[in-house]
C-alpha positions as CSV (number, residue, x, y, z in Angstrom):
1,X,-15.7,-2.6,8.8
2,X,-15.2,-6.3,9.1
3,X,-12.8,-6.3,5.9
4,X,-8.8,-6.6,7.1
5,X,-5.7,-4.5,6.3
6,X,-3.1,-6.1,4.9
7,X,-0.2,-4.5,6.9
8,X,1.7,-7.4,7.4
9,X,1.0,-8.6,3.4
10,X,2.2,-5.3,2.3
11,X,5.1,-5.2,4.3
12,X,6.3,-8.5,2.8
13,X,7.9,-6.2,-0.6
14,X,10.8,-4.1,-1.1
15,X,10.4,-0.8,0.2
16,X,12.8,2.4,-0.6
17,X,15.3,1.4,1.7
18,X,17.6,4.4,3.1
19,X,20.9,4.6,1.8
20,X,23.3,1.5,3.1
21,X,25.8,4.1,3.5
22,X,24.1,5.8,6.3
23,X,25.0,5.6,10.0
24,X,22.2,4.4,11.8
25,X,22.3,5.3,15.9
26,X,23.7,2.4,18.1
27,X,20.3,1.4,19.3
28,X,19.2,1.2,15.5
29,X,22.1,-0.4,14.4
30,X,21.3,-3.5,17.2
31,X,17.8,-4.1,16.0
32,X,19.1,-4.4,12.4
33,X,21.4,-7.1,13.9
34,X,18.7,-8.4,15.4
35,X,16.8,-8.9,11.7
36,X,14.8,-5.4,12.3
37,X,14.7,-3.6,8.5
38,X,15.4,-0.3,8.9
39,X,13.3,1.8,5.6
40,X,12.9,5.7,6.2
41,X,13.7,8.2,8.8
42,X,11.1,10.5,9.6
43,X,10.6,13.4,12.2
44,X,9.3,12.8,15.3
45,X,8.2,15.4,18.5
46,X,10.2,16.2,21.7
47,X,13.7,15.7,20.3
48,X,12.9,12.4,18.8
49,X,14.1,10.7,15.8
50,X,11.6,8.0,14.0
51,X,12.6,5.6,11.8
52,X,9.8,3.0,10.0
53,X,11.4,-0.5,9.8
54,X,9.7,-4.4,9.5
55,X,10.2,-7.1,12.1
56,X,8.9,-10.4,11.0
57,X,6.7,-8.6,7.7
58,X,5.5,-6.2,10.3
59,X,5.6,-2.6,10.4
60,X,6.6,-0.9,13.3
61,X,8.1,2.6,14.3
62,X,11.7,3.3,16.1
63,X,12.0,6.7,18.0
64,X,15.8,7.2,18.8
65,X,16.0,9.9,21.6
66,X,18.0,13.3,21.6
67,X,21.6,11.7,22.5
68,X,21.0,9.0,20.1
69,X,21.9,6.2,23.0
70,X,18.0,5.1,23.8
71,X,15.7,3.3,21.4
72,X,11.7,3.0,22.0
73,X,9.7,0.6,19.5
74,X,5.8,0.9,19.6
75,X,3.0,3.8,19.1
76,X,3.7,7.3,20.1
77,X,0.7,9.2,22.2
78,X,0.4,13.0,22.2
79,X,-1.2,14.8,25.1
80,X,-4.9,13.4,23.9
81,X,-4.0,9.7,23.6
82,X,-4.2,10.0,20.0
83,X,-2.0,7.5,18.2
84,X,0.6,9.3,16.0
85,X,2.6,6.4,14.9
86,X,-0.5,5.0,12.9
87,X,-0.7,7.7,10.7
88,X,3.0,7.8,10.0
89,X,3.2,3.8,8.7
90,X,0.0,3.9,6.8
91,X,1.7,7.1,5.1
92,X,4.9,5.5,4.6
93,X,4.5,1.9,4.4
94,X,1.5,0.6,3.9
95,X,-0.2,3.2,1.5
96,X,2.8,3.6,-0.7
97,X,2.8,-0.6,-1.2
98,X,-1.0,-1.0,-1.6
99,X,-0.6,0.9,-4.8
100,X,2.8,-1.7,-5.5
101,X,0.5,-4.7,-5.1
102,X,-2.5,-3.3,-6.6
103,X,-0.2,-2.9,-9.8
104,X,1.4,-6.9,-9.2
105,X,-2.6,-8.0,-9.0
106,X,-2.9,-6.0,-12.1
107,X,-0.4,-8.0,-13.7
108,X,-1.2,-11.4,-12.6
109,X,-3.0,-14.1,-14.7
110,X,-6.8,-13.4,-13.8
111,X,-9.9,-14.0,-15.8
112,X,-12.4,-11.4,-16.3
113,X,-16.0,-11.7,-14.9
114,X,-18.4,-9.3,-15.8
115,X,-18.2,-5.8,-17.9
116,X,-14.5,-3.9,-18.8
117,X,-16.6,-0.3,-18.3
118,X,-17.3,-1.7,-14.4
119,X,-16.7,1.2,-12.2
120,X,-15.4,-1.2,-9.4
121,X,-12.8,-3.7,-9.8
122,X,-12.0,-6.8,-7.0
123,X,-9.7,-9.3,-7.3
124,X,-10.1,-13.1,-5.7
125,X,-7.6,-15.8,-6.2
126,X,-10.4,-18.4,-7.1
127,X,-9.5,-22.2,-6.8
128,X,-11.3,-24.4,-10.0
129,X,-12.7,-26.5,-7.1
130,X,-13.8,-24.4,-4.1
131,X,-17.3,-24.6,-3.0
132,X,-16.9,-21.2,-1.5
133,X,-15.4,-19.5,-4.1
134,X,-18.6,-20.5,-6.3
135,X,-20.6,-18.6,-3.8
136,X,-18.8,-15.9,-3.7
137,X,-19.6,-16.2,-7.9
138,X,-23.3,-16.5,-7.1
139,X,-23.7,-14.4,-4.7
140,X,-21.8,-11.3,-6.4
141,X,-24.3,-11.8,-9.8
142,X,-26.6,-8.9,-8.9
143,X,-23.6,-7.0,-9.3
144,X,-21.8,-8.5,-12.2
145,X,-25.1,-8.4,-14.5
146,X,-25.6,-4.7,-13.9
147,X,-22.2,-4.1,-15.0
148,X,-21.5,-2.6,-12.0
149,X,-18.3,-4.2,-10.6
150,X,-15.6,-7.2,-12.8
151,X,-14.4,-9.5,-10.4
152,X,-10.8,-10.6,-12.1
153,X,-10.4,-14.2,-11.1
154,X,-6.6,-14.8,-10.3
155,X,-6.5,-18.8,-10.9
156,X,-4.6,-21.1,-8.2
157,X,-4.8,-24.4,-7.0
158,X,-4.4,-24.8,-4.0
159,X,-6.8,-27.6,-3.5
160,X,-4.6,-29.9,-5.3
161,X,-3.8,-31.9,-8.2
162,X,-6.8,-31.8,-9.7
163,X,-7.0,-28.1,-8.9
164,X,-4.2,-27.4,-11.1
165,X,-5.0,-29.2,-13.8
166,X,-8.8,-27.0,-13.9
167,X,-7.1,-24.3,-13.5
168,X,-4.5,-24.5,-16.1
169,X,-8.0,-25.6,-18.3
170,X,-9.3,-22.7,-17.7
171,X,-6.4,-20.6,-18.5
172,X,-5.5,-21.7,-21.6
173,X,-9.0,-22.3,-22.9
174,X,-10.0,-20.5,-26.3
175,X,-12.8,-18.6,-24.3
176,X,-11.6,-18.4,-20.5
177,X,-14.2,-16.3,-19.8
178,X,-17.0,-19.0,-20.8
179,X,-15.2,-21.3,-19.5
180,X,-15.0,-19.4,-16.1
181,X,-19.1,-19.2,-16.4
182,X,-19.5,-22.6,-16.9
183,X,-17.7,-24.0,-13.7
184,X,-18.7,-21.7,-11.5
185,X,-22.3,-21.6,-12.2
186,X,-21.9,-25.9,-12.6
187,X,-23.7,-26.1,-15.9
188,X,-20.3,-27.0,-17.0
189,X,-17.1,-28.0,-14.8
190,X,-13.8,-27.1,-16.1
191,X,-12.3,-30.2,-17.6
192,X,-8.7,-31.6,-16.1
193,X,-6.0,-30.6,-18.6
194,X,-4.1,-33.9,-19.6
195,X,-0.7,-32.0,-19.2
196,X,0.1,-28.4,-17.6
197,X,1.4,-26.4,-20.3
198,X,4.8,-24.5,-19.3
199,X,3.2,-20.9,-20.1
200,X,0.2,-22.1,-17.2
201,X,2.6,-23.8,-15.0
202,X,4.3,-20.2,-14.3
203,X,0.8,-18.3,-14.1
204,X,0.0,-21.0,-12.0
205,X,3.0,-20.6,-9.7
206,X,3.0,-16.2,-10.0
207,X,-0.5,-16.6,-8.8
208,X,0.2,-19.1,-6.1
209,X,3.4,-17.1,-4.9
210,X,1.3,-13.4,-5.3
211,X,-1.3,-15.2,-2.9
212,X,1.4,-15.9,-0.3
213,X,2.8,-12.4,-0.7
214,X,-0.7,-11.0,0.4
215,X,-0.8,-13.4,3.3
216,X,-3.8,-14.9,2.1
217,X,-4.3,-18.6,2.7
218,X,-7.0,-20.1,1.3
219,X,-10.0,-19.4,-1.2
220,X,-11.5,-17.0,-2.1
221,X,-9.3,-14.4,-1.1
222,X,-10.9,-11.0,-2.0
223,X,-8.7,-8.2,-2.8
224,X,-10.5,-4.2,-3.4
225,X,-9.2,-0.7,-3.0
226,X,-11.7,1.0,0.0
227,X,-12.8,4.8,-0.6
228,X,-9.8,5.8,0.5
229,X,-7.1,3.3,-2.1
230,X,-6.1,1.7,0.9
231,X,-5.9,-2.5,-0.9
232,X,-7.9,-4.2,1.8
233,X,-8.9,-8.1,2.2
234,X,-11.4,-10.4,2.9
235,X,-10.9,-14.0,3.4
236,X,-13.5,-16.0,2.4
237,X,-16.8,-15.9,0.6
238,X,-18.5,-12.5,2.4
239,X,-22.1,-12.7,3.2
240,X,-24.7,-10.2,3.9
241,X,-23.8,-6.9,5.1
242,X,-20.3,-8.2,3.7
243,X,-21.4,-7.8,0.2
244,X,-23.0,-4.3,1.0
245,X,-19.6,-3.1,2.2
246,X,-17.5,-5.0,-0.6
247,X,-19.7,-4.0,-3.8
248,X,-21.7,-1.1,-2.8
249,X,-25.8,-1.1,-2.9
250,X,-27.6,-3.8,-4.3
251,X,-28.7,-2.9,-7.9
C-alpha cells in the first residue's frame, strides 16, 4: 500500500481527554510538563499502566510501572515480537478521529464531481490552477463516467492570488459543478472573481485551515476511507497501480 496514514493529521484534534481532576503518576505528570498530552488510560500486561498521549501531533503510548515511579514511552513487544502498542493507538486515537475528520471533510465547502448514488466517495483539496490536480481529474474519468466513485473537490488556493480568486469563481458560480468541468478539462478556465465575496472568503480559509489540519501540503491532496474506515492520504496526483488501489478496478 503506497497510500499514508494520517497519524500525525488525526492527532492534531481534540480527543476525550481524561478528567483534569485526575492524579496522573509522577513520571506522567513530568511529560505533561514537558508539553506531552495525556488522553486515556488503558490496561497494559505485567503490572503495567498505559496511558495514550500526543507529543508534537504525534501519538505515542506511556506504560507507568507497578510502583508508579518509572515511565517507558515507545511500542510494547510480547513474547513473539509482536507490536502491542500499534493496535492500542489505532483503537484509541487514530480510528476514533478518522471518523471526526471524515465528518469535518463532510462539512467543508467541496464541489461534487461525478454521480450522488457513487458507491465510493474521495475527497481532494483541488487548487483552480494546479496542473496536477487536473490530472488527477483526467485520469480519475473512467471512474467518474461509470458512476462509480464522486470525487468532492474541497477548493483552496494555495497557489496564490489568482488561485483564490478561481476558486472563489468557482464557488459561488450558479452551476459549480459545470464550472468545475470546464476548468479542469480546459475547454473553459475558471474566470478570476473581481472581488472575494465574504461567504467564499471563509470557505476559502475552512478549506485552507482543514488542509493544514490533515497535514497535507500541497495539491491534490487525496483523502478516502480504506476497507477497513481507516481515512488514509495520498499526496499528489496517483498514477498507475495508484489509481487501482484508490478507486478499485478499472470499469
Amino acid at each position: 500500500m503506497t497510500f499514508n496514514k494520517i497519524l500525525p493529521a488525526l492527532a492534531l484534534l481534540t480527543l476525550p481527554i481524561m478528567a483534569q481532576a485526575e492524579k496522573y503518576p509522577a513520571p506522567v505528570e513530568a511529560m505533561r510538563e514537558r508539553g506531552v498530552e495525556v488522553l486515556e488510560r488503558f490496561d497494559a500486561p505485567s503490572g503495567l499502566t498505559g496511558y495514550t498521549a500526543l507529543f508534537n501531533g504525534r501519538p505515542l503510548a506511556l506504560y507507568v510501572t507497578e510502583d508508579g515511579k518509572h515511565a517507558l514511552i515507545g511500542s510494547l513487544l510480547n513474547a513473539k515480537g509482536e507490536d502491542l502498542t500499534g493496535v492500542v493507538l489505532e483503537e484509541k486515537v487514530s480510528r476514533p478521529q478518522s471518523k471526526v475528520m471524515w465528518e469535518k471533510l463532510k462539512d467543508s465547502s467541496w464541489i461534487a464531481d461525478g454521480s450522488d448514488k457513487a458507491e465510493t466517495i474521495v475527497y481532494v483539496f483541488t487548487d483552480p490552477n494546479c496542473p496536477y490536480c487536473k490530472r488527477f481529474w483526467k485520469d480519475a474519468r473512467p471512474w467518474i463516467d461509470a458512476g462509480k466513485v464522486q470525487l468532492r473537490h474541497v477548493m483552496v488556493g494555495t497557489l496564490g492570488e489568482s488561485s483564490q480568486k478561481k476558486a472563489a469563481y468557482l464557488l459561488s458560480a450558479k452551476d459549480p459543478k459545470a464550472a468545475l468541468l470546464g476548468n479542469e478539462s480546459g475547454k473553459k478556465p475558471a474566470q478570476e472573481a473581481k472581488t472575494i465575496a465574504a461567504k467564499q472568503r471563509q470557505q476559502l480559509d475552512d478549506n485552507q485551515q482543514l488542509m493544514g489540519l490533515l497535514g497535507a501540503t500541497g495539491t491534490p491532496a487525496i483523502l478516502y476511507l480504506d476497507p477497513t474506515g481507516m481515512m488514509q492520504m495520498h499526496p499528489g496526483a496517483p498514477q498507475g497501480e495508484q489509481l487501482l488501489e484508490l478507486f478499485g478496478p478499472r470499469p
